[in-house]
C-alpha positions as CSV (number, residue, x, y, z in Angstrom):
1,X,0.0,0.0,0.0
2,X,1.1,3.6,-0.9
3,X,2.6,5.3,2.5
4,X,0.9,8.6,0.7
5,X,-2.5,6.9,1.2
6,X,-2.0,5.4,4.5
7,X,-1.1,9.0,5.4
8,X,-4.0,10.4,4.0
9,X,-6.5,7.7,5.1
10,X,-5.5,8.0,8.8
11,X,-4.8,11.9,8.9
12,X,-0.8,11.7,9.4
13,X,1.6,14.4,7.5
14,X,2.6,12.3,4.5
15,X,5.7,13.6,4.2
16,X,6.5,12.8,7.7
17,X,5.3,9.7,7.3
18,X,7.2,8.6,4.3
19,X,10.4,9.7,5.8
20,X,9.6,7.7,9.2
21,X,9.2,4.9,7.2
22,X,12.6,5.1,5.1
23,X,14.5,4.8,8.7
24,X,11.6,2.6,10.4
25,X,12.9,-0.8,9.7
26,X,9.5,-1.7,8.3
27,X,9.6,-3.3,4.9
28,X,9.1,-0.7,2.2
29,X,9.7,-0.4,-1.9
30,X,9.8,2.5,-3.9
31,X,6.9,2.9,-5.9
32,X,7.1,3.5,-10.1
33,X,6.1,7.1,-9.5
34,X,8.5,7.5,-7.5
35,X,6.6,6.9,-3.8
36,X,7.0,4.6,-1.1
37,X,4.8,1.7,-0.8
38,X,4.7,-0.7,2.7
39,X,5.2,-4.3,2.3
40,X,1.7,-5.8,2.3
41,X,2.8,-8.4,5.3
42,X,2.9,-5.5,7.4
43,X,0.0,-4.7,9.0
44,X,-1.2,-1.0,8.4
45,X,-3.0,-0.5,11.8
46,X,0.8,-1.3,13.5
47,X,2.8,0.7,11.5
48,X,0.7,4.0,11.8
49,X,0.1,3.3,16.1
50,X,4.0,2.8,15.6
51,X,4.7,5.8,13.7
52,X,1.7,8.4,15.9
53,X,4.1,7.1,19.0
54,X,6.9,8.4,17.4
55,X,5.5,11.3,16.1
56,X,4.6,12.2,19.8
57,X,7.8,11.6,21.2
58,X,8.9,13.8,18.4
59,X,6.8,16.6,19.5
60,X,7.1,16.4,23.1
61,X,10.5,16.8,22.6
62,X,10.8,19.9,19.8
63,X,8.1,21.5,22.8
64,X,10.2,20.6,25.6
65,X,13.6,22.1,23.8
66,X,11.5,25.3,22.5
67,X,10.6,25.6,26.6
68,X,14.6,25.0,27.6
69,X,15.7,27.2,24.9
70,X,12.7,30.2,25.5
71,X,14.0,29.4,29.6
72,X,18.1,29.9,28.5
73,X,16.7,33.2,26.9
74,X,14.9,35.0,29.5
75,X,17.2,33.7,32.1
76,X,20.3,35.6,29.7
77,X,18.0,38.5,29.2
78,X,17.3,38.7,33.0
79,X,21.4,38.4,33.8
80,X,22.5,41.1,31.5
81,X,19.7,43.2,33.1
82,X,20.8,42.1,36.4
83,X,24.9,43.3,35.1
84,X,23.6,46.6,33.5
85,X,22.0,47.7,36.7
86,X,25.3,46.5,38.8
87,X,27.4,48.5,36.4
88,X,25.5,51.5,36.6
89,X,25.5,51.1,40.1
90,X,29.3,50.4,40.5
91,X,30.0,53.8,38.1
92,X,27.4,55.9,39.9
93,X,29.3,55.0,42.8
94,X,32.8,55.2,41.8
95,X,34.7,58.1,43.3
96,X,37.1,60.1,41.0
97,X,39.6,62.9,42.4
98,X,42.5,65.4,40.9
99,X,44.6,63.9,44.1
100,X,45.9,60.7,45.7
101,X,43.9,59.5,48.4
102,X,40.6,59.5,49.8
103,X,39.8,60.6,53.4
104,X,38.4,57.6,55.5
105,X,39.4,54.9,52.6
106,X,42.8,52.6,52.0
107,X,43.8,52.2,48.8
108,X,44.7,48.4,48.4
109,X,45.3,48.0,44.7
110,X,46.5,50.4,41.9
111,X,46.1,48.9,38.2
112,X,47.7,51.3,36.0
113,X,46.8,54.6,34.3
114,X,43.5,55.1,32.5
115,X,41.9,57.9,30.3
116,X,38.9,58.1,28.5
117,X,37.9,60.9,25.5
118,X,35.5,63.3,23.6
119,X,35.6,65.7,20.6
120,X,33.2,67.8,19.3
121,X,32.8,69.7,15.8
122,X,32.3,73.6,16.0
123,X,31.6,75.3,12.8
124,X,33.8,77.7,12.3
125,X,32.2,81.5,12.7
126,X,31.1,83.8,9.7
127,X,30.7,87.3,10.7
128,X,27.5,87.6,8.0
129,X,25.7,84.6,8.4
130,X,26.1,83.6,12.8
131,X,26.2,85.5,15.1
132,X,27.4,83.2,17.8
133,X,31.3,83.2,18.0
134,X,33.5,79.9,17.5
135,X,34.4,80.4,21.4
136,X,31.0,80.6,22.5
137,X,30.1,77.6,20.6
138,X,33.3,76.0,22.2
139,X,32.6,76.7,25.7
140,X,29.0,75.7,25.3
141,X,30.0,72.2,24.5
142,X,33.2,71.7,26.8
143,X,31.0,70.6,29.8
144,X,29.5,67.8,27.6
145,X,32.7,66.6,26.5
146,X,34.3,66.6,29.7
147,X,31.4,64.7,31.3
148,X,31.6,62.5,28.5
149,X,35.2,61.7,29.1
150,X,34.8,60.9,32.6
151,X,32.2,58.6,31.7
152,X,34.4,56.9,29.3
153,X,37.3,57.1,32.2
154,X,35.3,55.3,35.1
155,X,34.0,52.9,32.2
156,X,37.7,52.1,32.3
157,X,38.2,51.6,35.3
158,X,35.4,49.3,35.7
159,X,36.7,47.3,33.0
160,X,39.5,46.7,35.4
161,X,37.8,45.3,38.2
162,X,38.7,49.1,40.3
163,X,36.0,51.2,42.6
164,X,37.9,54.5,42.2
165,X,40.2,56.8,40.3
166,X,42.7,59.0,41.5
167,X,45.1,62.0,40.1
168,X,42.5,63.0,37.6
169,X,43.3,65.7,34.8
170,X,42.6,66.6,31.8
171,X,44.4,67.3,28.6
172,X,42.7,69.3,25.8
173,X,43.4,69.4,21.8
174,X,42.4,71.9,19.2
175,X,42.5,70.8,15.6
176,X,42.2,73.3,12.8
177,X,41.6,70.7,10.1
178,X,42.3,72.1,6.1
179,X,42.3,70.9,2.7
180,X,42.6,72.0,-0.9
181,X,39.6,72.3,-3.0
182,X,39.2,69.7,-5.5
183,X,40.7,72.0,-8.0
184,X,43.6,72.9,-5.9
185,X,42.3,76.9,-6.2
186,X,41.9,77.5,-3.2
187,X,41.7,76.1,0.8
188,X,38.9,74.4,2.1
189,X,38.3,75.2,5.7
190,X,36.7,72.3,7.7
191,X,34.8,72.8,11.0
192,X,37.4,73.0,14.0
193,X,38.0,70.0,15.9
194,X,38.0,70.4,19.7
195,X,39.1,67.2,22.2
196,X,39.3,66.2,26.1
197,X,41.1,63.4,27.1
198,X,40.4,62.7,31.2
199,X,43.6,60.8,32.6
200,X,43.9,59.1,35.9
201,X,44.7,56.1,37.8
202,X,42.4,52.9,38.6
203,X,42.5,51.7,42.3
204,X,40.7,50.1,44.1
205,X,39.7,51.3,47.7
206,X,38.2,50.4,51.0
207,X,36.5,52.0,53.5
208,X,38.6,52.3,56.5
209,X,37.1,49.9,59.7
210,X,34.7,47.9,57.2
């Protein structure tokens, strides 16, 4: 009997079925248009009980991996959520200072000097069409940058395992970037470049009598 028809006449996914069979150990012969037809000394009723078995197994455990996997997933979701909030945490505690120690701590570990950065773009001033001046522009931006670096500094020390950073400066860098005009004619003036570079140390201190 065709497997196509025994699926059909008892409701099973034919192709499902036919594969099943190829691996069943059941008796099977390829049919001329190219089918699969069961051994007639097998009895139908047997082979399909056999195969629904199977199938069930099958699909009890594609659900129960879906559930493990869907678990793995919201259990990594809930971890990095879990090591965002810790990191903010750490960085919102994190002291920083321009000198060496820290009144009522111990520093117990220094691991090496640090820095983190920020540049911003300031259009360079025309007298006819802005009003606003280069250095206005530039002092409006310089508290962004430098909070910006800091961030990116105690982000560094975070990295390294450390609570605190000391001897904290900063460096600053003016760019005046230029170029010639496609047609070498004349000099192209690009916007002016302005950088912060926050430098310290990563340490890592306790509180004194914890």
């Amino acid at each position: 009997m065709k497997a196509k028809d025994i699926a059909k006449q008892h409701g099973l996914d034919s192709a499902a079925f036919t594969e099943w069979l190829k691996q069943s150990g059941y008796q099977c012969n390829s049919g001329l248009m190219g089918g699969l037809d069961l051994n007639e000394s097998h009895d139908v009723n047997e082979v399909v009980s056999a195969f629904q078995a199977y199938d069930a197994e099958a699909k009890r455990a594609a659900a129960e991996s879906a559930a493990q996997e869907k678990a793995a997933a919201e259990q990594a979701k809930a971890d990095r959520q879990l090591a965002a909030q810790q990191k903010q945490q750490a960085l919102a505690s994190m002291l920083i200072t321009s000198g060496f120690n820290f009144d009522g701590y111990t520093i117990t570990k220094y691991s090496g000097y640090i820095s983190g950065d920020d540049a911003v773009q300031v259009d360079r001033s025309n007298a006819f069409w802005n009003s606003q001046s280069v250095g206005d522009k530039l002092l409006a931006s310089l508290v962004t940058i430098r909070r910006n670096a800091l961030v990116e500094l105690k982000e560094a020390a975070y990295a390294l395992g450390c609570n605190a950073v000391i001897g904290v400066d900063f460096d600053y860098l003016t760019l005046d970037p230029q170029r010639a005009s496609a047609t070498g004619q004349y000099t192209v003036f690009e916007p002016y470049v302005f950088g912060v570079t926050a430098n310290g140390n990563a340490v890592i201190i306790e509180k004194n009598g914890s």
